[in-house]
ZASEDREN-374099 format. One record per residue: x, y, z of N, C-alpha, C, O, CB in turn; residue in three letters; residue number from 1. Coordinates in steps of 0.05 Angstrom, whole numbers, plus 5000, padded with zeros to 4 digits. Glycine has a CB too. Example, Ala and Ser with C-alpha at 12.3 -4.5 7.8 and 13.67 -1.06 7.14 Angstrom:
// ZASEDREN-374099
+------+------+------+------+------+------+------+------+------+------+------+------+------+------+------+--------+-----+
:  n.u :  n.v :  n.w : ca.u : ca.v : ca.w :  c.u :  c.v :  c.w :  o.u :  o.v :  o.w : cb.u : cb.v : cb.w : residu : num :
+------+------+------+------+------+------+------+------+------+------+------+------+------+------+------+--------+-----+
: 5264 : 4886 : 5156 : 5246 : 4910 : 5156 : 5264 : 4934 : 5156 : 5285 : 4934 : 5169 : 5226 : 4911 : 5181 :    ALA :   1 :
: 5257 : 4955 : 5142 : 5273 : 4979 : 5143 : 5258 : 5001 : 5157 : 5268 : 5023 : 5161 : 5282 : 4988 : 5114 :    SER :   2 :
+------+------+------+------+------+------+------+------+------+------+------+------+------+------+------+--------+-----+
//
This chain:
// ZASEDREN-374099
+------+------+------+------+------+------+------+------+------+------+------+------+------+------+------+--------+-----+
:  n.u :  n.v :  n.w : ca.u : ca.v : ca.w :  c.u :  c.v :  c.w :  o.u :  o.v :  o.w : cb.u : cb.v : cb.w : residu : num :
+------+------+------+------+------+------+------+------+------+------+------+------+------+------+------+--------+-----+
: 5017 : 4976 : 5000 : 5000 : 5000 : 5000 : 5018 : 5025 : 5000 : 5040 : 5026 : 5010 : 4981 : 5000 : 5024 :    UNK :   1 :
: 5003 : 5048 : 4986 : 5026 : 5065 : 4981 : 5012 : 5098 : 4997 : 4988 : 5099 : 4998 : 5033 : 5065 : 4940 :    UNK :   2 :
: 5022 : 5115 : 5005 : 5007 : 5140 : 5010 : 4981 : 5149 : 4992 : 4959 : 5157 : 5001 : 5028 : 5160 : 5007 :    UNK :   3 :
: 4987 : 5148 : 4967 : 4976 : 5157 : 4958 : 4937 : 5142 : 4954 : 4921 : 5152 : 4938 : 4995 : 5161 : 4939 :    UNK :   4 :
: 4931 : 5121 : 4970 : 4921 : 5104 : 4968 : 4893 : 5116 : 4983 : 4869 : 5113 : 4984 : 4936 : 5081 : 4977 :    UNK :   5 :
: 4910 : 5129 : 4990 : 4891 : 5144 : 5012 : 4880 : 5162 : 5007 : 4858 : 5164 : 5017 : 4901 : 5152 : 5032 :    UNK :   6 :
: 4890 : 5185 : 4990 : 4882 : 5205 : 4970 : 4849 : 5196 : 4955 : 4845 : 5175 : 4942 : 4909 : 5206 : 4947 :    UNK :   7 :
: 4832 : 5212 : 4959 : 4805 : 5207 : 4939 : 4798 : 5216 : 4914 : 4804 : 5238 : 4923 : 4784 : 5214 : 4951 :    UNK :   8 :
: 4790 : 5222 : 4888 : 4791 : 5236 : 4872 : 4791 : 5262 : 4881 : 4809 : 5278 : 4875 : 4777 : 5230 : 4857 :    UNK :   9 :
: 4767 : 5269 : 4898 : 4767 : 5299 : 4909 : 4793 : 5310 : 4906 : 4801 : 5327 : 4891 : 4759 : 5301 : 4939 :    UNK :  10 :
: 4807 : 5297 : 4927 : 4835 : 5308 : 4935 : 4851 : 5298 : 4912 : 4858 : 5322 : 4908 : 4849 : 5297 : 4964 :    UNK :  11 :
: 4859 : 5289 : 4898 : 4872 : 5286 : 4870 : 4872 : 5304 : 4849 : 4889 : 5306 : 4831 : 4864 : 5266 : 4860 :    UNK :  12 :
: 4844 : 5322 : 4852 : 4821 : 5346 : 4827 : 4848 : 5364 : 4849 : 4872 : 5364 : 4840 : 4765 : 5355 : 4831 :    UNK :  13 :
: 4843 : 5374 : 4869 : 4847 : 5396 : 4884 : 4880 : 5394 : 4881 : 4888 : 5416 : 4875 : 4833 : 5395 : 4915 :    UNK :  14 :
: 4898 : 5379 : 4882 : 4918 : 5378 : 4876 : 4936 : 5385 : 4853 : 4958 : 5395 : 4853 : 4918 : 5363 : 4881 :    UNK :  15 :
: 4913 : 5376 : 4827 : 4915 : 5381 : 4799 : 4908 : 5410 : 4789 : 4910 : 5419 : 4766 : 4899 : 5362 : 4786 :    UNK :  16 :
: 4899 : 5422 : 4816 : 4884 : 5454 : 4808 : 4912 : 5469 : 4801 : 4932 : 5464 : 4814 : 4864 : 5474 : 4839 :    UNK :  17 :
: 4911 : 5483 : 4784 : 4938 : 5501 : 4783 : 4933 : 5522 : 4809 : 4951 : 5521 : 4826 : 4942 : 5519 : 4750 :    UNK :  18 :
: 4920 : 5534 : 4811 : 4908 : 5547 : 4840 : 4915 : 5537 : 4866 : 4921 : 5551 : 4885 : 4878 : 5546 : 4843 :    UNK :  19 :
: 4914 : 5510 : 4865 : 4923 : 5495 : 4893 : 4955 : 5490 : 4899 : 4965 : 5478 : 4918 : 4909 : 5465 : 4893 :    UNK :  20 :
: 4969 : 5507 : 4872 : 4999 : 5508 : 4875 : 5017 : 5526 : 4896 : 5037 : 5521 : 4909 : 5007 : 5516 : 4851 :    UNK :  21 :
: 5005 : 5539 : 4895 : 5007 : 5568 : 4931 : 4990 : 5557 : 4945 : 4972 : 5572 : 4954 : 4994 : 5608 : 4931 :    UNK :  22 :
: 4988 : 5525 : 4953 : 4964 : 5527 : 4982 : 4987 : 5529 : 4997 : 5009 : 5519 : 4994 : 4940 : 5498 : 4993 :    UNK :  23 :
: 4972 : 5556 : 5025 : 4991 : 5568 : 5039 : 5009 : 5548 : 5064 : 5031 : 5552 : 5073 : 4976 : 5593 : 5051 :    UNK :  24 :
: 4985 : 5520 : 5071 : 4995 : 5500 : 5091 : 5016 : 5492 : 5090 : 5023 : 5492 : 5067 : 4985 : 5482 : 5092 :    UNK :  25 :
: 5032 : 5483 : 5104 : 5059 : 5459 : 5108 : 5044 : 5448 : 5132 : 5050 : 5424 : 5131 : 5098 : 5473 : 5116 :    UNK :  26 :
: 5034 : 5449 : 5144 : 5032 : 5430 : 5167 : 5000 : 5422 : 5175 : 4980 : 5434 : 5168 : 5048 : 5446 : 5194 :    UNK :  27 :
: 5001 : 5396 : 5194 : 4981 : 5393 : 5206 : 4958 : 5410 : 5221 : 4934 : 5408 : 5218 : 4989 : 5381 : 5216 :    UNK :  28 :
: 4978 : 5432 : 5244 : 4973 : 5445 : 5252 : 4960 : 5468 : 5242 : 4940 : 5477 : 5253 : 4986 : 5445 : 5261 :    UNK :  29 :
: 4970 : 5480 : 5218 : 4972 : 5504 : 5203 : 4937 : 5492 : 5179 : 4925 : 5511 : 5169 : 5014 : 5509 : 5185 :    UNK :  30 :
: 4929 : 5468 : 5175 : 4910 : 5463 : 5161 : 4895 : 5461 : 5183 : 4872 : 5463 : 5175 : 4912 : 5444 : 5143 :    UNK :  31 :
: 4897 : 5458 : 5206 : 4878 : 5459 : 5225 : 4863 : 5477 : 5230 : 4838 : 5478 : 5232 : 4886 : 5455 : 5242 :    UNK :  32 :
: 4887 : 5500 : 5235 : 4874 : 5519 : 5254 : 4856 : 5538 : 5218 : 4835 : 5551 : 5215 : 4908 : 5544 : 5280 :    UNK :  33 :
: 4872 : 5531 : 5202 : 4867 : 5542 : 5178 : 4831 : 5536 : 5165 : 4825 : 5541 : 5142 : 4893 : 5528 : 5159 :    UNK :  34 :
: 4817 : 5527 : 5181 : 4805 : 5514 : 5162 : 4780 : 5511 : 5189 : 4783 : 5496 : 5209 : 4824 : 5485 : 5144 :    UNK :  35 :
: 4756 : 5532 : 5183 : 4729 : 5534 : 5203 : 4717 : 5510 : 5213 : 4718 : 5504 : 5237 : 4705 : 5547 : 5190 :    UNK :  36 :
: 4702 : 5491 : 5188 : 4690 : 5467 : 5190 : 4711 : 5442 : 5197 : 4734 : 5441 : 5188 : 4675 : 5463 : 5163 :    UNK :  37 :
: 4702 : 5422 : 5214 : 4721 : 5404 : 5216 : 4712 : 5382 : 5196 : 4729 : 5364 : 5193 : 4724 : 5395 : 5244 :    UNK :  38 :
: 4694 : 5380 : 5184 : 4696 : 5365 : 5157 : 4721 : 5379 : 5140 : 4735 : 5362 : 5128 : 4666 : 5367 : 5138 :    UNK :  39 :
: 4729 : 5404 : 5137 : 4743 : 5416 : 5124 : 4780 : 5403 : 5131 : 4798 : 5395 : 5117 : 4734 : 5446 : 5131 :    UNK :  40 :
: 4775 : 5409 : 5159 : 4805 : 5407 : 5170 : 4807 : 5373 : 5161 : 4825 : 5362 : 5148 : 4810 : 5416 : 5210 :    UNK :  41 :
: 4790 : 5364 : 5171 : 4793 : 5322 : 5165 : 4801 : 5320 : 5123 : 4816 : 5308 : 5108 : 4739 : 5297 : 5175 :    UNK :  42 :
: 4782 : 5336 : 5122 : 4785 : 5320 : 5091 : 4824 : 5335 : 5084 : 4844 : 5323 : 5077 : 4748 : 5339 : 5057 :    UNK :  43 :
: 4822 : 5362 : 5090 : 4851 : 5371 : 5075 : 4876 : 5364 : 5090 : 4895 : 5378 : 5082 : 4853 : 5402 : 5070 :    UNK :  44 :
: 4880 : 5349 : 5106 : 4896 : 5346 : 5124 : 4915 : 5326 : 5108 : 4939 : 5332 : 5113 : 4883 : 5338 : 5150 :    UNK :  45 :
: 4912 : 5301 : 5088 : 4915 : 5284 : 5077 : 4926 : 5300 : 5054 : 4935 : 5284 : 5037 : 4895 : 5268 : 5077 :    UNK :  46 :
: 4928 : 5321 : 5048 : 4934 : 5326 : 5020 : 4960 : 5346 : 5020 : 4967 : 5361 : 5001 : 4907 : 5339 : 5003 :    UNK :  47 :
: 4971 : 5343 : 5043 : 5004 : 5360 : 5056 : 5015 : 5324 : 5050 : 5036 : 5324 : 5062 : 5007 : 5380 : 5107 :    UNK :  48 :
: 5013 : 5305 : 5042 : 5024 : 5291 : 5037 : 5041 : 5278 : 5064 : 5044 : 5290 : 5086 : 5034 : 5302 : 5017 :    UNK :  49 :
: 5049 : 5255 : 5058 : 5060 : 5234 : 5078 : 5090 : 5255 : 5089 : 5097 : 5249 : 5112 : 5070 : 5197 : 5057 :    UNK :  50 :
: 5100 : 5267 : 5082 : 5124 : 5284 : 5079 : 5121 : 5304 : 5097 : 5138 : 5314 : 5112 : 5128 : 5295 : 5052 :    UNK :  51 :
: 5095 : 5310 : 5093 : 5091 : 5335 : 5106 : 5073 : 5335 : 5138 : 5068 : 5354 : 5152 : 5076 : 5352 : 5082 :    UNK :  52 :
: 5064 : 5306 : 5142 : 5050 : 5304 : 5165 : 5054 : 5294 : 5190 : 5048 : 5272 : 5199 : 5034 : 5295 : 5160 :    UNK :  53 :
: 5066 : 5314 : 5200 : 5073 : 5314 : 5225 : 5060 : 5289 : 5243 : 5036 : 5289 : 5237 : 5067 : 5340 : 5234 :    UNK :  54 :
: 5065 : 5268 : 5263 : 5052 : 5249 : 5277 : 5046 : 5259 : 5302 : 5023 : 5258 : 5310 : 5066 : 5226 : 5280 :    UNK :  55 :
: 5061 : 5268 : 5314 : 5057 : 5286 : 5337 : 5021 : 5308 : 5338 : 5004 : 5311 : 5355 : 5087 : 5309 : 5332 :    UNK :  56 :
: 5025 : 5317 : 5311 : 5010 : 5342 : 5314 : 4987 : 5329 : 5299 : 4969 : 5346 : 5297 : 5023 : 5371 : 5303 :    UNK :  57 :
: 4981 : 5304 : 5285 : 4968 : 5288 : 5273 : 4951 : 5270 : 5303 : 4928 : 5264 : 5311 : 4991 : 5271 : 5251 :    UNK :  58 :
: 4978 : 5268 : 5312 : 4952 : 5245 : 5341 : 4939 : 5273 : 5351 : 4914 : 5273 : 5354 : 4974 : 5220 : 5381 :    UNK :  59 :
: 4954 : 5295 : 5358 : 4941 : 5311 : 5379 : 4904 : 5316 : 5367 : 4883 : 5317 : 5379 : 4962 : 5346 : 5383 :    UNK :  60 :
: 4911 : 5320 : 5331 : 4879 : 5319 : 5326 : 4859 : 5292 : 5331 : 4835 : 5292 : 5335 : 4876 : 5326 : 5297 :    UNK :  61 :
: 4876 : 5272 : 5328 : 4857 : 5257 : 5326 : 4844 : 5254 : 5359 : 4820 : 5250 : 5363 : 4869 : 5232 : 5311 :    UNK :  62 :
: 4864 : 5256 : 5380 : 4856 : 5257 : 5410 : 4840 : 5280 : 5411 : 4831 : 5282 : 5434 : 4880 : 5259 : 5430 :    UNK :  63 :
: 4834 : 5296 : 5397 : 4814 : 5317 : 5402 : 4797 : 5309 : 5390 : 4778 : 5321 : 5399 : 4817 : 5342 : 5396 :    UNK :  64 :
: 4789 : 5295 : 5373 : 4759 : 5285 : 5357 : 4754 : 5265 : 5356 : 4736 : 5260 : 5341 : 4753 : 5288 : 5333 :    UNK :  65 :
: 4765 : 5243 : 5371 : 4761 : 5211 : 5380 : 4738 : 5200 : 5380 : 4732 : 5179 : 5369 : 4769 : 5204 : 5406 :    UNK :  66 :
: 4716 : 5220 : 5397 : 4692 : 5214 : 5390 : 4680 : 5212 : 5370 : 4659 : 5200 : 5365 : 4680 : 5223 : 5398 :    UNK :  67 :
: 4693 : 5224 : 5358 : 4666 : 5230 : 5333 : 4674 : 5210 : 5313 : 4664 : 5210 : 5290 : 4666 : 5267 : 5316 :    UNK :  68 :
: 4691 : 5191 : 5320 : 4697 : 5164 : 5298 : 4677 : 5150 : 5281 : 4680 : 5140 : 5258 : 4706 : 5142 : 5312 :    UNK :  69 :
: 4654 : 5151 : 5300 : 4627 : 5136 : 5289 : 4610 : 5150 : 5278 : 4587 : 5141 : 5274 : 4612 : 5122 : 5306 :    UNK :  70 :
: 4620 : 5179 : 5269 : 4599 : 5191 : 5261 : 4591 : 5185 : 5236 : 4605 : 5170 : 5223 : 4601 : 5216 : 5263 :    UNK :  71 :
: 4567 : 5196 : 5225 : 4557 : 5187 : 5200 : 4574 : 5206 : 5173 : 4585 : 5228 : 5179 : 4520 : 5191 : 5201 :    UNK :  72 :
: 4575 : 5200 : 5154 : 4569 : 5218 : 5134 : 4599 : 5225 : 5133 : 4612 : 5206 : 5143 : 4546 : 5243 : 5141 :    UNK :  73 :
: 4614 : 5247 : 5125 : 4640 : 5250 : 5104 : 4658 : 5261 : 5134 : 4683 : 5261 : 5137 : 4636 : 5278 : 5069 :    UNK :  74 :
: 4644 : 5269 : 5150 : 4651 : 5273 : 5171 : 4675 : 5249 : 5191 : 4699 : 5250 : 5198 : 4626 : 5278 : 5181 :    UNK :  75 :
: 4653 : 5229 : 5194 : 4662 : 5206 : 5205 : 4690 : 5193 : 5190 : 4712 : 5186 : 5197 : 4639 : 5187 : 5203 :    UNK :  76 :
: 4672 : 5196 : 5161 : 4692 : 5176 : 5132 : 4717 : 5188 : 5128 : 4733 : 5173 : 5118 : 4678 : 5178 : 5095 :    UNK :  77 :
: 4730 : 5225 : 5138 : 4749 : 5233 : 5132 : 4767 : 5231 : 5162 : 4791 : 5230 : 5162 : 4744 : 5259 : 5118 :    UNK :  78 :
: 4749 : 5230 : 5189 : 4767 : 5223 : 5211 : 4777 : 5191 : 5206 : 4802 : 5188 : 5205 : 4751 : 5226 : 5242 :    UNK :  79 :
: 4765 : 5173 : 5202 : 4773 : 5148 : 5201 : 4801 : 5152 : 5183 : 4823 : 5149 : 5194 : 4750 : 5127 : 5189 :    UNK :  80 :
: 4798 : 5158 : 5157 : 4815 : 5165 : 5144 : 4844 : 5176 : 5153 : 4866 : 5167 : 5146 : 4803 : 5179 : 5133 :    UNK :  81 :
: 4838 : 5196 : 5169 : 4860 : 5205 : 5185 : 4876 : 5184 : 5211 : 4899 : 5185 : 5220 : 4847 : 5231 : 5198 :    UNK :  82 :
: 4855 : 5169 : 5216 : 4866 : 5146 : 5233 : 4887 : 5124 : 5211 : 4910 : 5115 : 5215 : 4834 : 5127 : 5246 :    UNK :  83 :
: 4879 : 5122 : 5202 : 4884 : 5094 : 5176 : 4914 : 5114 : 5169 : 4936 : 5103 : 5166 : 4850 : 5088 : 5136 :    UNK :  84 :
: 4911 : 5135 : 5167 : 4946 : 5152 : 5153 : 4963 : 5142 : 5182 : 4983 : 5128 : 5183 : 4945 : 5205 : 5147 :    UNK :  85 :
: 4951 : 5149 : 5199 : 4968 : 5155 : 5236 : 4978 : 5127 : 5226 : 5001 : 5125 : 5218 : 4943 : 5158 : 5277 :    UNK :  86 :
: 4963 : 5106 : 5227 : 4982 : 5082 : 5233 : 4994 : 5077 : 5204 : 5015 : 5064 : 5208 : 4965 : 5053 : 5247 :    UNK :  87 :
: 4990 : 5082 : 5178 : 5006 : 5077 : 5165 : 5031 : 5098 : 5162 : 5048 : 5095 : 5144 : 4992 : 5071 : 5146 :    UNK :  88 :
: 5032 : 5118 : 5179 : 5062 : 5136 : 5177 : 5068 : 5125 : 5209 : 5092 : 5129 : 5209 : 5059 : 5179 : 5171 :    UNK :  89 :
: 5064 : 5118 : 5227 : 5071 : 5107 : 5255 : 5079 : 5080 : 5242 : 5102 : 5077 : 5252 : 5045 : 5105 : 5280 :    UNK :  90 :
: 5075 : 5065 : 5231 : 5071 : 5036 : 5236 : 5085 : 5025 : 5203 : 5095 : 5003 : 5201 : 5031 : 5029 : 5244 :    UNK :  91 :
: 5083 : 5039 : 5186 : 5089 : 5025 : 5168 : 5059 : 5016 : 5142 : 5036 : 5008 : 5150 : 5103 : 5001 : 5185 :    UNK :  92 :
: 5065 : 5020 : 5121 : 5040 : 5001 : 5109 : 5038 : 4971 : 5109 : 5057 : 4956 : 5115 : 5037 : 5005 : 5083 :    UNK :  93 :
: 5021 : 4965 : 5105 : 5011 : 4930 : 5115 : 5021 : 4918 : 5096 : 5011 : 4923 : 5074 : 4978 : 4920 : 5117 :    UNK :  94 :
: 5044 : 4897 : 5099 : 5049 : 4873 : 5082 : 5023 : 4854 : 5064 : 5002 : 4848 : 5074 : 5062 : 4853 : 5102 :    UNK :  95 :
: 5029 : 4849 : 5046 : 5011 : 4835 : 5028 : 5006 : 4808 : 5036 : 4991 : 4793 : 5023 : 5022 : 4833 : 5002 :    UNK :  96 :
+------+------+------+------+------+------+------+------+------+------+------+------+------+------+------+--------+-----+
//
C-alpha cells in the first residue's frame, strides 16, 4: 500500500488545480487551525502529503475528535481516514 492510496479523487482534482499550487499550509497544525468546519480540516489534512504530516500534531487531532469516529456521513469517513494515515506513517504500510 502506498500513500497515495489514501488520497480520493476529490483530493487528487484539488491537487491538479493550478490554484492549489500556493496552498499556503505545510503543516498539520497550520491546516487545522486554517480551516472553520472540521469536515474541512479532516478532509485537507491528507493532501500536505506523507512528507509533510507531522505524527505528533496528527495524534494531537485525532485525540481531540476521537469521538466523533462513528459519526455518519464524510465527517466520520474523513476522521477514520485520518486514523488509517496515523498508523500507516507510525507503523508502516501493511504487508501483502
Amino acid at each position: 500500500m502506498k500513500f497515495k492510496n489514501f488520497l480520493t479523487e476529490q483530493h487528487l482534482k484539488k491537487i491538479k488545480d493550478p490554484s492549489f499550487v500556493l496552498w499556503q499550509f505545510n503543516t498539520v497544525d497550520e491546516v487545522y487551525r486554517g480551516f472553520k468546519d472540521l469536515e474541512d480540516k479532516f478532509f485537507h489534512i491528507p493532501i500536505l502529503g506523507e512528507n509533510k504530516i507531522d505524527l505528533e500534531e496528527l495524534r494531537q487531532v485525532l485525540n481531540l475528535h476521537i469521538e466523533m469516529v462513528d459519526s455518519k456521513g464524510l465527517l466520520g469517513t474523513n476522521l477514520r481516514r485520518l486514523f488509517r494515515i496515523y498508523d500507516y506513517l507510525a507503523y508502516g504500510p501493511k504487508s501483502s
